[in-house]
ZAVOVO-332495 format. One record per residue (C-alpha): residue number from 0; residue in one letter; x negated, y negated, z. Coordinates in steps of 0.02 Angstrom, whole numbers. Layout:
<atoms>
   n res   east  north     up
 NUM   A      X      Y      Z
...
</atoms>
This chain:
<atoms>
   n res   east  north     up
   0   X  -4319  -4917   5234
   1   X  -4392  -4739   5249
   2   X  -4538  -4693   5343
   3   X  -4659  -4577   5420
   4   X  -4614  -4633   5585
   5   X  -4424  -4651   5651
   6   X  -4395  -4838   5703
   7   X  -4366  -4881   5895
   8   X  -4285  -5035   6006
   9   X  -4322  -5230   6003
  10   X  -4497  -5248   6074
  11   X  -4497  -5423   6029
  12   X  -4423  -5569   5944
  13   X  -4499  -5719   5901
  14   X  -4472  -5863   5774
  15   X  -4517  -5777   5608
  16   X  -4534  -5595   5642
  17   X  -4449  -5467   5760
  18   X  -4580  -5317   5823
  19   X  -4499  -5141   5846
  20   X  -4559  -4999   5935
  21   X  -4556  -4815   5848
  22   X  -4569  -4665   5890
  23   X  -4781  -4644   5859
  24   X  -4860  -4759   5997
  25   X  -5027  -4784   5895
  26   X  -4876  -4876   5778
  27   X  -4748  -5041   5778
  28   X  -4647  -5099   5634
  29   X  -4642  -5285   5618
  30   X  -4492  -5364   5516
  31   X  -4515  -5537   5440
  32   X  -4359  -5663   5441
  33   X  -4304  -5804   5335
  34   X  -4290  -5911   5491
  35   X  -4396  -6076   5465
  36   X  -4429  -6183   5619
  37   X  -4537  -6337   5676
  38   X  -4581  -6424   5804
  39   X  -4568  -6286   5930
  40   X  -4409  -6236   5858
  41   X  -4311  -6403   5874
  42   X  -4294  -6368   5690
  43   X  -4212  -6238   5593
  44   X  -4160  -6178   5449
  45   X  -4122  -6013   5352
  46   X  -4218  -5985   5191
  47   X  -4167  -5833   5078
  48   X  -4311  -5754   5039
  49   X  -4430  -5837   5120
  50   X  -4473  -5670   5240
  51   X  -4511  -5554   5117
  52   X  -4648  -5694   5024
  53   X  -4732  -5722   5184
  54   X  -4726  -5512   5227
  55   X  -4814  -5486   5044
  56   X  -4927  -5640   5054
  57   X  -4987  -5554   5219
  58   X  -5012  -5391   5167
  59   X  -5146  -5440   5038
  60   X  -5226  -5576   5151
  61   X  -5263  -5448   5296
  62   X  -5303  -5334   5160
  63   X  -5433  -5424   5092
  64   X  -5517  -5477   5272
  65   X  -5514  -5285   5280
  66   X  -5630  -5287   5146
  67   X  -5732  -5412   5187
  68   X  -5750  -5329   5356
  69   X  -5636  -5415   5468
  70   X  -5526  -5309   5592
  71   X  -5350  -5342   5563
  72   X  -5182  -5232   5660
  73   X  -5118  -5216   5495
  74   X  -5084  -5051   5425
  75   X  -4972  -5048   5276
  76   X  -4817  -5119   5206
  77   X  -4653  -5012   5213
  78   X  -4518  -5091   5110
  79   X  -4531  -5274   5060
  80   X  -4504  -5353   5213
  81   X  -4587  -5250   5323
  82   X  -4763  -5213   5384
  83   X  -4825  -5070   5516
  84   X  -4964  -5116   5610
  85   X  -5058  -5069   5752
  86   X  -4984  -5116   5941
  87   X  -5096  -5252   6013
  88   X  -5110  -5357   6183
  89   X  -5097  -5535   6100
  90   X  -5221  -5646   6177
  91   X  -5094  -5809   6240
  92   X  -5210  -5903   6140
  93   X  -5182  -5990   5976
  94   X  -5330  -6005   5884
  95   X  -5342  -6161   5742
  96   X  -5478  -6201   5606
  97   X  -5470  -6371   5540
  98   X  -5555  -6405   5367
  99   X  -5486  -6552   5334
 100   X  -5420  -6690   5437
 101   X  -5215  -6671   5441
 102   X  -5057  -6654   5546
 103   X  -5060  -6668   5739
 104   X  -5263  -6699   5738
 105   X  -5215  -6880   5628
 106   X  -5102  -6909   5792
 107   X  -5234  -6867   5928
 108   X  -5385  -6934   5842
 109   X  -5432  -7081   5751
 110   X  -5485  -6964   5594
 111   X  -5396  -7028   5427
 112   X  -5284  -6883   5348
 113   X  -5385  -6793   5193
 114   X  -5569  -6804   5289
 115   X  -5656  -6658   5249
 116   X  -5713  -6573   5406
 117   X  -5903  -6506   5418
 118   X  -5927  -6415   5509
 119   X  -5733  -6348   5524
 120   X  -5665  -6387   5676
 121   X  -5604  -6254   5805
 122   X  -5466  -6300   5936
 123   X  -5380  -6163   6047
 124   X  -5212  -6196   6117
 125   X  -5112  -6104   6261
 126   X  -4989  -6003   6179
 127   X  -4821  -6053   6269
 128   X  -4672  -6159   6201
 129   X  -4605  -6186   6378
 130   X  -4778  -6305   6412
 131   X  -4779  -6355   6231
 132   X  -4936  -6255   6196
 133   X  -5055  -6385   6258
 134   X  -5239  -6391   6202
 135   X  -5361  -6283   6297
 136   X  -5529  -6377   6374
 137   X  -5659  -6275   6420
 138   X  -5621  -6297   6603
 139   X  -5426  -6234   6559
 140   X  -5460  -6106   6501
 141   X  -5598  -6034   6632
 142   X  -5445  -6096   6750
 143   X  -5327  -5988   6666
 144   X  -5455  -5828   6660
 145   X  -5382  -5788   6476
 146   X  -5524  -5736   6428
 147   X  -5708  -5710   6477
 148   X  -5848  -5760   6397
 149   X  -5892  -5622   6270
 150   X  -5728  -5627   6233
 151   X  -5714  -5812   6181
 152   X  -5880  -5788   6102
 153   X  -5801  -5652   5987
 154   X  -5640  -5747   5953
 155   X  -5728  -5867   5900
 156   X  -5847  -5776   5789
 157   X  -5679  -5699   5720
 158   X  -5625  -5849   5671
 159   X  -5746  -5931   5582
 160   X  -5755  -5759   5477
 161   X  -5578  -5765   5417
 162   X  -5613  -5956   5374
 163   X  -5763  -5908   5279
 164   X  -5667  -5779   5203
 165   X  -5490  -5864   5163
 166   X  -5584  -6023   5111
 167   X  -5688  -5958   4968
 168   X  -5544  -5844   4927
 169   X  -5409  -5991   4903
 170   X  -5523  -6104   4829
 171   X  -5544  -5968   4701
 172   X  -5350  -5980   4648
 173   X  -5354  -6155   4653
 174   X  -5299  -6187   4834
 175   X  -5369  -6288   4965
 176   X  -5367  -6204   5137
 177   X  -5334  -6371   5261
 178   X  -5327  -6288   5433
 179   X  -5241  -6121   5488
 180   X  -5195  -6067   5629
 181   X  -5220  -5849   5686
 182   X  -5164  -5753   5824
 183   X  -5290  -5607   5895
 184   X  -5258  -5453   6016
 185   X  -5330  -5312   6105
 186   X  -5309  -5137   6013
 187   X  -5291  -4996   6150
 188   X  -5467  -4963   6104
 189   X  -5520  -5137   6161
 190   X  -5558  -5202   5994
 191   X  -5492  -5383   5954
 192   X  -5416  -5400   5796
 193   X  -5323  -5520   5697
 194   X  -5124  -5521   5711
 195   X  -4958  -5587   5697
 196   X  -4975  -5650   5494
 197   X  -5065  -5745   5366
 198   X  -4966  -5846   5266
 199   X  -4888  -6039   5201
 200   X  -4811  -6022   5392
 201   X  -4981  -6037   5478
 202   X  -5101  -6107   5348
 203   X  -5070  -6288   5275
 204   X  -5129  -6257   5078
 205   X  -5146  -6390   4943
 206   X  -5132  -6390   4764
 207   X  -5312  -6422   4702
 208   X  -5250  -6475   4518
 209   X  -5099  -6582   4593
 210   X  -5153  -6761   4662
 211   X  -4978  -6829   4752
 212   X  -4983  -6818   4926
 213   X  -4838  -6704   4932
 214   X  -4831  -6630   4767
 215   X  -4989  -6519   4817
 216   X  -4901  -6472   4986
 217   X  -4869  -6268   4965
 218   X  -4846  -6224   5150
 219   X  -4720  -6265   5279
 220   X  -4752  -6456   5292
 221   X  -4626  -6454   5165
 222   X  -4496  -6398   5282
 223   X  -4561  -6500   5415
 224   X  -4579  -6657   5306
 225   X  -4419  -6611   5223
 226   X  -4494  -6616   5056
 227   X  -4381  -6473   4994
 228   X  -4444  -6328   4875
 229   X  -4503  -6213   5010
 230   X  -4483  -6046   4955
 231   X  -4524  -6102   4759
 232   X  -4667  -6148   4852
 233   X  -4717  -5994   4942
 234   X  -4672  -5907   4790
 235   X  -4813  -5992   4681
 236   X  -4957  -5965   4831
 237   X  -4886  -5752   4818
 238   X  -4899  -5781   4619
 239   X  -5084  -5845   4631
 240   X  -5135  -5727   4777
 241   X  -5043  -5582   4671
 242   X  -5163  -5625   4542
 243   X  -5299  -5605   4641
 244   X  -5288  -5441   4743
 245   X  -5237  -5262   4704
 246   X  -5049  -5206   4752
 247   X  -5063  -5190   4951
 248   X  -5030  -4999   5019
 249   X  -4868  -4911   5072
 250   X  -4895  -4856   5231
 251   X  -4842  -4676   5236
</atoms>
């Protein structure tokens, strides 16, 4: 990998992606791993390849909120595999937009899987494995003082954006954005912008031309669901996004 910036220590390591420190402080240089896990970890499994389809599916997803006027911490990709971005305070908050009915809400709600949600439903979540990232009430989350209330008024204004955006976007390669679920930080500035990745990882995406239940499954249910074909998977939503967007930028 060669750069315009010389690359530091560990800043972090998480289950997909390890953040490094360089030299620059306006930069960090995020590596993306073939490490799959589910259910908060208790699952895992090595997939060749699998980092480097999820670094270039990102790339041209925060790309093309760029365009469409979104903030993102993404800067450009250096080598494959790797992205440089901006350094951000991550807000411990998961944010998740359901479109359709699937997953965990089927569990907590009596809502058959496959019911289109209108409007799209918006749950936030406290962003720590060691309390299972629980869903945040109202009343949580003033508790926790995570954020204020401009704040959560401009997540949330965020959020609907990129679903806007990513919706009409996959339905245009003949994808079905389900739900997805984004990360968000504080630049130094104070602007909050979208973070951590965009990808088959954190967005559950169906075939719109495939009617099996699983057959049209092109994001990590099929590693939780053990459905196999992950990375040809991934690989097909990178061919059809490919298709779609010009070739991301180098940073440097």
């Amino acid at each position: 990998m060669t750069a315009a910036y010389t690359l530091g220590s560990l800043l972090y390591e998480g289950k997909a992606k390890r953040v490094f420190q360089t030299d620059r402080p306006e930069l960090v240089a995020v590596e993306f791993k073939d490490d799959a896990t589910a259910f908060n970890a208790l699952k895992k499994a090595q997939l060749a390849g699998k980092g480097e389809l999820n670094c270039q599916i990102s790339a041209r997803l925060f790309e093309l909120l760029e365009r469409e006027g979104v903030p993102t911490h993404y800067l450009g990709l250096q080598g494959r595999s790797w992205q440089v971005v901006k350094p951000v305070s991550i807000v411990p908050v998961e944010v998740v937009i359901r479109n359709v009915a699937a997953g965990s809400l089927c569990k907590q709600m009596p809502i058959a899987a496959g019911t289109p949600l209108e409007p799209p439903l918006l749950d936030l979540y406290y962003k720590d494995d060691a309390y299972g990232d629980p869903l945040l009430t109202d009343a949580r989350l003033a508790r926790l003082g995570l954020l204020n209330a401009d704040q959560r008024a401009e997540l949330e204004r965020l959020a609907f954006r990129v679903n806007a955006v990513l919706r009409a976007f996959f339905a245009a390669i003949g994808l079905q954005l389900v739900d997805f679920k984004i990360e968000l930080g504080f630049t130094a500035a104070g602007e909050l912008v979208v973070a951590d990745e965009i990808s088959p990882d954190t967005c559950r995406l169906w075939d719109l031309q495939v009617a099996d239940a699983s057959d049209r499954i092109l994001d990590k249910d099929r590693f939780r669901q053990d459905l196999g074909g992950v990375v040809e998977a991934y690989g097909e939503v990178l061919k059809r996004v490919q298709g779609a967007c010009p070739e991301p930028r180098i940073y440097g």
